[in-house]
C-alpha positions in Angstrom: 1.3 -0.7 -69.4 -1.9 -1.4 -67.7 -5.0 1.7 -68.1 -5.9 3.2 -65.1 -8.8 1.9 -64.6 -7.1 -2.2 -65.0 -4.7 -0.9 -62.5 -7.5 0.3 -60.1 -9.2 -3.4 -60.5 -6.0 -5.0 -59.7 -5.7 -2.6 -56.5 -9.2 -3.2 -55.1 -9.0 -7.1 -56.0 -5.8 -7.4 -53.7 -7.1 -5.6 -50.9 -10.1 -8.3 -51.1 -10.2 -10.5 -47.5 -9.6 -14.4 -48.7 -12.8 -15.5 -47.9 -14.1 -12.7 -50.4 -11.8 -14.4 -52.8 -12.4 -18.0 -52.5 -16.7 -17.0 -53.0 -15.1 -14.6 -56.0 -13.1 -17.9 -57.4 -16.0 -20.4 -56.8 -18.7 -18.3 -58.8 -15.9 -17.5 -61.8 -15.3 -21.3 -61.9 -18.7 -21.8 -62.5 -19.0 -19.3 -64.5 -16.0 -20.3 -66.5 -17.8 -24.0 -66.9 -21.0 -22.3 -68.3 -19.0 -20.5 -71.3 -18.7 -16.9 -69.5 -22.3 -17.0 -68.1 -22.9 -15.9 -64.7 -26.4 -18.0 -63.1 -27.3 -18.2 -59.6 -25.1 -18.5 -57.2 -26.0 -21.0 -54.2 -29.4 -21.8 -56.0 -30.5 -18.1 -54.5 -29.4 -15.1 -55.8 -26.8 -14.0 -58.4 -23.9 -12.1 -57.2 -23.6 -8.9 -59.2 -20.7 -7.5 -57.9 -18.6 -11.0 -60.0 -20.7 -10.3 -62.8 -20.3 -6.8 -62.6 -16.0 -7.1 -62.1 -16.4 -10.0 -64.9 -18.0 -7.5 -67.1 -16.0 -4.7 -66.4 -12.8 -6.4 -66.5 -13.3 -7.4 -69.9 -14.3 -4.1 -70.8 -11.5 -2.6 -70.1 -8.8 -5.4 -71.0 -10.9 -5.5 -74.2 -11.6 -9.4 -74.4 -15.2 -11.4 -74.7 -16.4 -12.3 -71.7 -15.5 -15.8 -71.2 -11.9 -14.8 -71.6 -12.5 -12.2 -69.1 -13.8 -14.9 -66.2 -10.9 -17.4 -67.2 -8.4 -14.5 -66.4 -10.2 -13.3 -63.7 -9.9 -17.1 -62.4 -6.2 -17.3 -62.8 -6.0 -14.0 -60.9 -7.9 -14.7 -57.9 -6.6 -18.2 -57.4 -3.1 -16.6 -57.4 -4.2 -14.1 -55.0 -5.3 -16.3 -52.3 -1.8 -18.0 -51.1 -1.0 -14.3 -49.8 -2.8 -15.7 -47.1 -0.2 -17.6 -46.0 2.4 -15.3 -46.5 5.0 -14.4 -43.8 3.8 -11.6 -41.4 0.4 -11.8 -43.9 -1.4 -8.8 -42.5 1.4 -6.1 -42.5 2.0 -3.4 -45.4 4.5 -5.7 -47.1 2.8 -8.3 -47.6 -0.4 -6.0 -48.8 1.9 -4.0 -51.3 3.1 -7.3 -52.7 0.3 -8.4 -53.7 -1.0 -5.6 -55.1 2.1 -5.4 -57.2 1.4 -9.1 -58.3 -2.5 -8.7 -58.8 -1.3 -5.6 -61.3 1.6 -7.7 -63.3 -0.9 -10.7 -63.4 -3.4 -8.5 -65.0 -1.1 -7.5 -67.1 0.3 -10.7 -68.2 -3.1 -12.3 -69.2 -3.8 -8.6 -71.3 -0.5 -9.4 -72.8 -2.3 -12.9 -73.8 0.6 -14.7 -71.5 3.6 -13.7 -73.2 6.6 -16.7 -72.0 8.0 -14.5 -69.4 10.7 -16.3 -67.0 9.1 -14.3 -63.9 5.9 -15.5 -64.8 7.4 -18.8 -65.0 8.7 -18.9 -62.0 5.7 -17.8 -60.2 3.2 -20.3 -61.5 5.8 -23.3 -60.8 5.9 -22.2 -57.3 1.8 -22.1 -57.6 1.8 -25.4 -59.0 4.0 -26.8 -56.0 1.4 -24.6 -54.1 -1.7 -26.1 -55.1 -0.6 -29.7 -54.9 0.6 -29.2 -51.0 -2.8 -27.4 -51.1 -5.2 -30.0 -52.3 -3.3 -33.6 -51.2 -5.4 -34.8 -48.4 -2.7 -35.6 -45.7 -1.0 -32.4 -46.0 -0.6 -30.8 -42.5 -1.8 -27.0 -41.7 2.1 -26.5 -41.6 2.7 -28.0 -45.1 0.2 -25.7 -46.6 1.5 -22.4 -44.7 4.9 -23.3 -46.1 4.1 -24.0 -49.5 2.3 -20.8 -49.4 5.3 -18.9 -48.1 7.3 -20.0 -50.9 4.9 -18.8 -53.3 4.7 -15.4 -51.6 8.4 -15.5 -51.4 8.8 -16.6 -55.5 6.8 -12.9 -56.0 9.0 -11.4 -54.1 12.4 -12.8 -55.5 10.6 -11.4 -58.8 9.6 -8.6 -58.3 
């Protein structure tokens, strides 16, 4: 079972917009590449509010802080194909994926125990991210791949 305050990260990191995401992703990538380090983000400034949700994260989840960005990673990448999901800005859609951002969390705590919901869920992202990044797929292909994965959660939940 998650702590309260894991819980409360995993509730304010699904109510983040997508774009708010994809900039969260891109800076933990980086980040991720640099052994945990956070530098400057777009050459400018660095972006305290990652850092800060890096930092706390692994805090809380009780991991170093290069373990804490990779998770933090694998979250928000999962996150984002809510996006496509069907009817993506109603209440059902919102309370699925804060039910997913909390199990995810808790999964990676758990050091990703093998865990057949788990396993279905990141096959579905898989399919997901090759629809995703294969340059001819159409706006359609994308939306339905990420249906699928939104509709894998909830077979699974």
């Amino acid at each position: 079972m998650l702590s309260r305050e894991l819980r409360g990260l995993a509730a304010e990191l699904a109510k983040t917009s997508p774009d708010v995401l994809r900039k969260m992703n891109s800076a933990l990538v980086r980040a991720e590449s640099q052994g945990g380090r956070f530098g400057f983000i777009a050459g400018l400034t660095r972006d305290s509010k990652i850092e800060s949700t890096s930092r706390y994260y692994a805090g809380h989840a009780g991991v170093h802080q290069h373990t804490a960005v990779a998770d933090l990673v694998v979250v928000t990448d999962r996150l984002l194909p809510f996006e496509h999901g069907p009817g993506s800005a109603g209440d059902y859609i919102d309370d699925l994926r804060a039910v997913s951002a909390e199990y995810l969390i808790e999964w990676l705590v758990a050091g990703r125990p093998a865990d057949t919901k788990m396993s279905r869920v990141e096959a579905a992202f898989d399919r997901y991210v090759q629809v995703r990044d294969d340059a001819d797929a159409t706006p359609e292909a994308i939306q339905s791949s990420g249906e699928a994965y939104v509709d894998t959660w909830n077979s699974v939940m």
